[in-house]
C-alpha positions in Angstrom: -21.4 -12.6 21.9 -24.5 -10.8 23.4 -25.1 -8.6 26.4 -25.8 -5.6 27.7 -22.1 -4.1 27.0 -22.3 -5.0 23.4 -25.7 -3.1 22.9 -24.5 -0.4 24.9 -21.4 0.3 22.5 -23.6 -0.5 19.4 -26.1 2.4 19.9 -23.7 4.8 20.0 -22.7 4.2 16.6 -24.2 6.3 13.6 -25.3 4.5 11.1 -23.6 7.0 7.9 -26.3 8.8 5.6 -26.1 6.9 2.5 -28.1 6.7 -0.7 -30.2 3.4 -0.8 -32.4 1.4 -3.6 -34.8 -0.4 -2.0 -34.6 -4.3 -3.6 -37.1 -6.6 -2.2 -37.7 -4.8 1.6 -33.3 -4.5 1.5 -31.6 -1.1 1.4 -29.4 -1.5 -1.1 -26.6 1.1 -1.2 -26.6 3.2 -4.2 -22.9 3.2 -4.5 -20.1 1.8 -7.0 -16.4 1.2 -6.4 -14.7 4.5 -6.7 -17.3 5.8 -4.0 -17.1 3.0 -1.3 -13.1 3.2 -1.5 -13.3 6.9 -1.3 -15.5 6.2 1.5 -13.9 3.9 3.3 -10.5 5.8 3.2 -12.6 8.5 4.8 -14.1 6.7 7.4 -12.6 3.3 8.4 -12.1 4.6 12.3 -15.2 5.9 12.9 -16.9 2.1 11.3 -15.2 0.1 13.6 -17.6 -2.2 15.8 -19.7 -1.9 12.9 -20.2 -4.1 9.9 -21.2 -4.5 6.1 -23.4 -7.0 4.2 -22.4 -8.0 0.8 -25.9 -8.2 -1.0 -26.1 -10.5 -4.1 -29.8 -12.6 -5.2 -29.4 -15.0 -2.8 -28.9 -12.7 0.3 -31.6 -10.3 -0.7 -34.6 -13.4 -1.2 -33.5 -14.8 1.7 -33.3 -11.5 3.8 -37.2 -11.0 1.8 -38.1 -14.1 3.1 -37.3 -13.6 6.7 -37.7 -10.6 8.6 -34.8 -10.8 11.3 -31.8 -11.4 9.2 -33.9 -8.6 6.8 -33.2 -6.8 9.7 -29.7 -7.5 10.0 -29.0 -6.1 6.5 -30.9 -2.8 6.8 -29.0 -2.4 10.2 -25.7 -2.7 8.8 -23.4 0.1 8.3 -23.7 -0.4 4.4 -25.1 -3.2 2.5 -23.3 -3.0 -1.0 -24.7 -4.7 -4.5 -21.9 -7.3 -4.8 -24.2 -9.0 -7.4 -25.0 -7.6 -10.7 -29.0 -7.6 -10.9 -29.0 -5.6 -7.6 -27.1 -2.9 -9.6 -28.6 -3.4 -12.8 -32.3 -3.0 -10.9 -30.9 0.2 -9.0 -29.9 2.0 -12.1 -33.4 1.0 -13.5 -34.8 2.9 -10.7 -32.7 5.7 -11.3 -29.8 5.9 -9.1 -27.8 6.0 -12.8 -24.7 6.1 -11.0 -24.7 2.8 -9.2 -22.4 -0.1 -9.8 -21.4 -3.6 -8.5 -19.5 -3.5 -5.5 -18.3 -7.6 -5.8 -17.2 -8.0 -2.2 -13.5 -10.1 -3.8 -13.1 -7.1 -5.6 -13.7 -4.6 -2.9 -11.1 -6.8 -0.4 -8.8 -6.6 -3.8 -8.8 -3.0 -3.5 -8.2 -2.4 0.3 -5.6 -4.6 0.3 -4.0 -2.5 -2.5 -3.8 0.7 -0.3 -2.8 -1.3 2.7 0.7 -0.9 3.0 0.3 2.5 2.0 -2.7 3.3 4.8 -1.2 1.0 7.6 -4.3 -1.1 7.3 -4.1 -4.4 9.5 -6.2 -7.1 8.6 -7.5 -10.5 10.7 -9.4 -12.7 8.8 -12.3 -14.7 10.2 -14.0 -18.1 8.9 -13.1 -20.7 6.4 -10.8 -23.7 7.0 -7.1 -23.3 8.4 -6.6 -25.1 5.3 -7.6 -21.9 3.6 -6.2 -19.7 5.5 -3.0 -20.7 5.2 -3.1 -20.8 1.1 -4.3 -17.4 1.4 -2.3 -15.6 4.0 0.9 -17.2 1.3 -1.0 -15.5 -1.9 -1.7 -12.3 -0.2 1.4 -11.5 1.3 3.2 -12.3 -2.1 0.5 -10.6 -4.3 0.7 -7.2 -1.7 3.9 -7.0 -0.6 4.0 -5.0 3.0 0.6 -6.3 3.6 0.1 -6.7 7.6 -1.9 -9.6 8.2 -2.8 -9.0 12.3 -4.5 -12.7 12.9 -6.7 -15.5 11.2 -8.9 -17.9 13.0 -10.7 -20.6 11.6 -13.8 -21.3 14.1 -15.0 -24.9 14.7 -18.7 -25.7 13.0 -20.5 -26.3 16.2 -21.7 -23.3 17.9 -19.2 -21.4 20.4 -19.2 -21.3 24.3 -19.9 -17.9 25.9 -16.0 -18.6 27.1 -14.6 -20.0 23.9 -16.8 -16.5 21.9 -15.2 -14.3 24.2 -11.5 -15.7 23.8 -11.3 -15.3 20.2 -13.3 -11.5 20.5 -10.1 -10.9 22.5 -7.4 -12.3 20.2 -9.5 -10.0 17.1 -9.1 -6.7 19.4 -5.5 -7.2 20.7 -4.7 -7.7 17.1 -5.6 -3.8 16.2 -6.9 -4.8 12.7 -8.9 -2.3 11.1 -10.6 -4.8 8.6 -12.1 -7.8 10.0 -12.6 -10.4 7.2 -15.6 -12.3 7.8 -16.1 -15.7 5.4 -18.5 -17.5 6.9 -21.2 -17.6 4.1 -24.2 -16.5 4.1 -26.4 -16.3 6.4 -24.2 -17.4 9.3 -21.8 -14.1 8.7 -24.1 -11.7 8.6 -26.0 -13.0 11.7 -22.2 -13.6 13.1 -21.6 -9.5 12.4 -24.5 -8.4 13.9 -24.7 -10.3 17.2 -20.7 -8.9 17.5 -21.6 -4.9 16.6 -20.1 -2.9 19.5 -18.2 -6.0 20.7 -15.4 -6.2 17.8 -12.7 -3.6 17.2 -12.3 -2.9 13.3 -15.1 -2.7 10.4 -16.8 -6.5 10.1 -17.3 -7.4 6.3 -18.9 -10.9 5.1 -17.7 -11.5 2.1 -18.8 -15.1 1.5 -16.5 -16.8 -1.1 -13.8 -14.2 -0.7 -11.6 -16.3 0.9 -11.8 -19.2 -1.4 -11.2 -16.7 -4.5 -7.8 -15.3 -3.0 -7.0 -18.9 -1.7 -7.1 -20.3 -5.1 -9.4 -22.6 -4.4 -12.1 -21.2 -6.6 -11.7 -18.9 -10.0 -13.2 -15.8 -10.8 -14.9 -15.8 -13.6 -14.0 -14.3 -16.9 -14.5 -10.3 -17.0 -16.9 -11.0 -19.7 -19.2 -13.0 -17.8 -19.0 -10.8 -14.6 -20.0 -7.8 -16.6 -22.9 -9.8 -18.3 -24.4 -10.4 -14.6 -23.6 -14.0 -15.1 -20.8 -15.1 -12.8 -23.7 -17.0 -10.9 -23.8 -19.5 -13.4 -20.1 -19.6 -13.8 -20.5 -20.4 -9.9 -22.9 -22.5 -11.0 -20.4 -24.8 -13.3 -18.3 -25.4 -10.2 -20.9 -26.2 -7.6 -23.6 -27.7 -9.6 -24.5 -30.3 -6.6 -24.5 -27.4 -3.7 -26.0 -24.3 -5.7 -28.2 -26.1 -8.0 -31.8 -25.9 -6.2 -30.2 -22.4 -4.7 -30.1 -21.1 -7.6 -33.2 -22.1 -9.4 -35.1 -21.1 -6.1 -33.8 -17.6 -5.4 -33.1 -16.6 -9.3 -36.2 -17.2 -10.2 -38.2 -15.5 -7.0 -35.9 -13.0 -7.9 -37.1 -12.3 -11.2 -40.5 -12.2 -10.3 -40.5 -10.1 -7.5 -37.6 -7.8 -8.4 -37.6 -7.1 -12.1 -41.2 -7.9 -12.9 -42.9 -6.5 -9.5 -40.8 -4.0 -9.2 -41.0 -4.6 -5.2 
């Protein structure tokens, strides 16, 4: 959805005053767990309309690459190191504090203090496949969970109509959280043309579906902390992540950890 309404209502929202490492042109947030739960306990009314990137390689050499969905990311209310380099590089640069904020993790722990906040959630993207398996696993893993709505959007683009319908069905539903799993690019771009437009705090968290679906396993707790559940990722999707990978890790190297940009 765009127009004049939207932009309107998105201006008037202050973007919080939060420590950032600069990763390739991307302001990185600072941050680790303990801090963006404490934050977002603190502030999850006041970041509704407005939305947060989950950075990992791929997002932040793509975002490198091309200025307007660079833009999107530095716009954002937060963009959070979901992958491990981006925290490794941050605490290289001397924000010692910094952690990885994986974005199945972070959804893990909001919906652990959901029953407890009244947190309503409406999930966004994926198949209704999906969506079923996980609004079954949810409820049964969080018990008084409050799911408010899900909606899996067709591929093809959506009419002006067919947009504003299912903006509608995400505000009557109340949800503070909305769940966006679109992958990336498509969610982030998806977030930003709908700041000031959606009710609740947009996140894009990729994958984050599929994990809490079952449809895809989280890697060992080794290999996460050895910044190396890309290649675990890798195992499962050779055919789709293959060239990603090789493309993005290794412009990521360069520019990042030997450039130092």
């Amino acid at each position: 959805m765009s127009g004049d309404a939207c932009q309107e209502i998105a201006q008037k929202l202050d973007k919080p005053q939060i420590a950032v490492c600069r990763i390739m042109k991307v302001d990185v947030a600072a941050i680790n767990m303990e801090w963006l739960i404490r934050f977002t306990r603190e502030n999850i009314k006041d970041l509704s309309g407005n939305y947060c990137c989950v950075a990992n390689v791929h997002t932040t050499v793509t975002a490198w690459e091309d200025g307007k969905y660079r833009e999107i990311q530095n716009e954002s209310a937060l963009t959070i190191p979901d992958g491990g380099p981006l925290s490794s590089i941050g605490r290289k640069r001397g924000h010692v504090n910094m952690g990885r904020t994986a974005g199945p993790d972070y959804m893990e722990e909001v919906f652990k203090m959901s029953a407890e906040e009244g947190y309503k959630h409406f999930f966004y993207g994926s198949t209704q496949e999906t969506l079923d398996k996980l609004k079954e696993k949810i409820e049964k893993k969080y018990p008084g969970i409050e799911i408010a709505g899900m909606y899996s959007p067709p591929f093809q683009p959506l009419s002006e109509e067919e947009d504003k319908r299912i903006i509608n069905r995400i505000n009557k539903s109340d949800a503070d959280f909305i769940w966006v799993g679109l992958g990336a690019p498509k969610q982030e771009r998806w977030m930003a043309c709908h700041k000031g437009c959606v009710k609740g705090f947009m996140v894009g968290v990729g994958a984050g579906f599929d994990y809490f679906a079952g449809n895809i396993k989280r890697a060992p707790m080794w290999i996460q902390k050895s910044n190396l559940e890309w290649l675990y990722r890798l195992m499962q999707e050779p055919r789709r992540l293959f060239m990603r990978y090789i493309k993005t890790n290794t412009k990521f190297i360069w520019h990042a950890y030997i450039r130092g940009e």
